[in-house]
N, C-alpha and C positions, 0 to 999 in steps of 0.2 A: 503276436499271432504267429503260430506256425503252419506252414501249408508243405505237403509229402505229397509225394510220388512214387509207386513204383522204381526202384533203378537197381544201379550197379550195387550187389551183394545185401541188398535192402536194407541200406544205410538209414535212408529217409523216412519209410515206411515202419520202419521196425522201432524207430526212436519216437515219432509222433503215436503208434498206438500202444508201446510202456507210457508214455507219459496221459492219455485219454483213461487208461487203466488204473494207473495207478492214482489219478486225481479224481477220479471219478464224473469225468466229463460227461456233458449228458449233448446225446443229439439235437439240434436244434432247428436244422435244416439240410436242404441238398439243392445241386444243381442240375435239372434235366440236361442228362448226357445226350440226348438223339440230337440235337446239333454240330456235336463238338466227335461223333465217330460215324463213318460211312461205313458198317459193318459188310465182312464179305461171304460168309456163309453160317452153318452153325455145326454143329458136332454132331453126331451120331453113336448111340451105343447100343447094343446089341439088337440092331434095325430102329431104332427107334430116335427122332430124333429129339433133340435137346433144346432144351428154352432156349431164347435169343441173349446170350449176355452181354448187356450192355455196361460198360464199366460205370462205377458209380463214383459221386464225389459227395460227401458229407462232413456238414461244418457240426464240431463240439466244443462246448463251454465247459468252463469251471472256472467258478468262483472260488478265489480263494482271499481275498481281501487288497482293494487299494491297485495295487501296480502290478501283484501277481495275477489281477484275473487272467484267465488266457484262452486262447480263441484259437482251435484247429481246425483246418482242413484237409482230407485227406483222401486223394482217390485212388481209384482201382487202376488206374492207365495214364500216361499221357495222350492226348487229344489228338485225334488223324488231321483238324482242322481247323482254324480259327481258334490258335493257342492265344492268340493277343485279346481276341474277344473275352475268354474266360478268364485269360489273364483279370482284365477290368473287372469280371461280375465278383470275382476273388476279393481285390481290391475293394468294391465299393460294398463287401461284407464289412470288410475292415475298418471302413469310415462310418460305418453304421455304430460298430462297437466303440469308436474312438483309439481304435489303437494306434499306438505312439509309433511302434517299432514291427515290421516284419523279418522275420526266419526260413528261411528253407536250408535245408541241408541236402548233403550230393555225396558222391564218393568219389576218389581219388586213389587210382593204380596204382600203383608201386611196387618197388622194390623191396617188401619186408617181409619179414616172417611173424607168420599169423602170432605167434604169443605174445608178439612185443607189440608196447603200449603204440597206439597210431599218433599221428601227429594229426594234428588240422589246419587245412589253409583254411583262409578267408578273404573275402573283396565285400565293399559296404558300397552304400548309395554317398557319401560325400567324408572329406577327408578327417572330419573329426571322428566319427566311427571309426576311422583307419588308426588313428591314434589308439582308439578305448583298443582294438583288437590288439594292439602290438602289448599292454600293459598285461595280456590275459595270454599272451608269449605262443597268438596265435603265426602260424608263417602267411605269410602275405601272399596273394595271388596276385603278383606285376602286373603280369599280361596276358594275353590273349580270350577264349572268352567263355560264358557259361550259357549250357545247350536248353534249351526248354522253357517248360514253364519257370523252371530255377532262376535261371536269367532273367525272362520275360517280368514276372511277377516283381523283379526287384528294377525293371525299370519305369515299371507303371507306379510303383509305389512313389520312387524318385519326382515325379511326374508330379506326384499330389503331394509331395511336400512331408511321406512317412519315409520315415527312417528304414530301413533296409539292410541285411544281412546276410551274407549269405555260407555257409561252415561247412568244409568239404574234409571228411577224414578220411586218412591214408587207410585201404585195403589192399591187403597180398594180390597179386596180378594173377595168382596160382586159384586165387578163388570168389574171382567176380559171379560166379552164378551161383553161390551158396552163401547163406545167412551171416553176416558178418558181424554179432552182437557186440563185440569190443569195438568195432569203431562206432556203433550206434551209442555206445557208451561214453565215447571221445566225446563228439556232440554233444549229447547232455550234461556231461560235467562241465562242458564250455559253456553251456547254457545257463546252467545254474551259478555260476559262477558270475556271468555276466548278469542277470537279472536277480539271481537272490531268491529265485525257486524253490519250494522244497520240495523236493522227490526222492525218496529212497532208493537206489540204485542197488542193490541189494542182491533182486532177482534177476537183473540184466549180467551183474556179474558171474552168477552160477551159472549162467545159458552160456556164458561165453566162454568158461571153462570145459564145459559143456562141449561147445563145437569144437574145441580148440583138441579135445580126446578124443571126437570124430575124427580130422582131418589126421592126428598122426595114428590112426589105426587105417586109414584109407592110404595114405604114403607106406606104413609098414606093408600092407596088402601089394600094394604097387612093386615094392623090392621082392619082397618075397615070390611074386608070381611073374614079374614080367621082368625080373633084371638084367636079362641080353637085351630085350625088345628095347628097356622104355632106359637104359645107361645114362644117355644126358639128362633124360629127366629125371634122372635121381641125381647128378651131378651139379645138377642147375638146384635141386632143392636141398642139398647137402654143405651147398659152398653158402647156399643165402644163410641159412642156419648158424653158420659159422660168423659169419659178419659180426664186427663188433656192434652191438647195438639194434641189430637187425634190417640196418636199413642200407640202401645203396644201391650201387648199379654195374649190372652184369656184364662187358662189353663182349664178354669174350663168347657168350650167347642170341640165338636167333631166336631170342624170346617169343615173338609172334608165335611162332609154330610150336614153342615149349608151352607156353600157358594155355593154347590151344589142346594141346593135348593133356596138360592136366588138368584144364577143364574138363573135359570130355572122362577122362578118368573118373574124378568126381562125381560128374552128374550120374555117369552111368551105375557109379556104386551107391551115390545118395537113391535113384531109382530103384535101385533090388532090395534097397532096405525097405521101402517102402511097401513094397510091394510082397514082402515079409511081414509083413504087419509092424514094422518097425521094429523087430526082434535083431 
């Protein structure tokens, strides 16, 4: 089973519906959200106000013979409350299906540059999965802890005696609020790998080529129009660049307020494209 969330660079989200897509998972159920969010108003557009959206959570199947069936869910938000509760209703899809093993996937900041391939950490519900992850040359999560239903979902599992997983791939700290298809790509090659899957990865690689010609047309934009204003942050993404490997860490940077602001760079030009009709 795999269960997605909305999160950081839509690692989660974006991995579980290529893989509903491309198997042709068919819906099979949901869970009434009006429990699980206390909504606080609604939107308004040109005087007129807007339906009340309620984030949605929907479970999909595919069949694909034996040990590959597989069973997703995948919602529109995490829960303002009573995460443990849904946690369980998750759960006790999954015991309905028989499934052996649960999956969530997360993101993980870091120091890299967006072209270079992500690493994935991992932490499991007991230590023989620890083992299988280290064989798949995933890096280990020691310590400390995982936030959400991510976490959640994998101690309720623990709980019932299902195996549990959980694969968090490194994203650029430069572009946690934008589409991160190469590391949604890490995951599922970890996936496949691990289970024996078959899914063509094919079209996830072009997206991510894809983003990868967005983000240095948006950094060339960035030099080109703001190079007294925005210096370290071109310094800060000029030296990552250069890393051997792409990865590591910057000491000599106040990263907080660098990614801050090329976040905001970011969003703000990912917004005018949009709003260009994506031209």
């Amino acid at each position: 089973m795999i269960a997605a969330w909305p999160g950081m660079g839509g690692v989660a989200i974006v991995a579980a519906k290529y893989l509903t897509e491309r198997l042709d998972a068919r819906e099979f159920g949901s869970i009434e959200p009006d429990e699980f969010f206390d909504l606080g108003g609604v939107l308004v557009d040109n005087s007129v106000v807007g339906d009340i959206g309620v984030p949605e959570g929907k479970f999909y199947y595919s069949q694909s013979g034996g040990a590959n069936d597989l069973v997703v869910f995948m919602a529109e938000a995490q829960p303002h409350i009573k995460s443990y509760a849904l946690a369980n209703l998750v759960v006790d899809v999954a015991q309905k299906f028989g499934v052996k093993r649960l999956y969530t996937f997360a993101a993980a900041p870091t120091h890299i540059y967006h072209t270079n391939r992500p690493k994935v950490l991992g932490a499991a519900t007991s230590p023989k999965l620890v083992e299988e992850l280290k064989k798949h040359d995933v890096k280990l999560l020691k310590e400390g802890s995982i936030s959400g239903l991510n976490g959640l979902l994998l101690g309720v599992a623990k709980r019932r005696n299902i195996d549990g997983v959980c694969l968090l791939a490194e994203i650029p700290v430069y572009t946690t609020q934008v589409a991160n298809p190469r590391s949604s790509r890490a995951v599922l090659e970890l996936l496949r790998q691990m289970t024996g899957l078959e899914v063509d990865l094919t079209e996830i690689d072009g997206w991510a080529e894809e983003t990868d010609r967005e983000v240095e047309e948006k950094m060339a934009q960035l030099k080109r129009s703001f190079s007294d204003e925005a210096k370290e942050l071109i310094e800060y993404y000029d030296r990552l660049a250069a890393q051997e490997g792409g990865h590591g860490v910057l000491p000599d940077y106040s990263t907080d307020e660098l990614v801050k602001d090329i976040e905001r760079f970011l969003k703000e030009k990912g917004e005018e494209r949009e709003d260009k009709g994506g031209n």
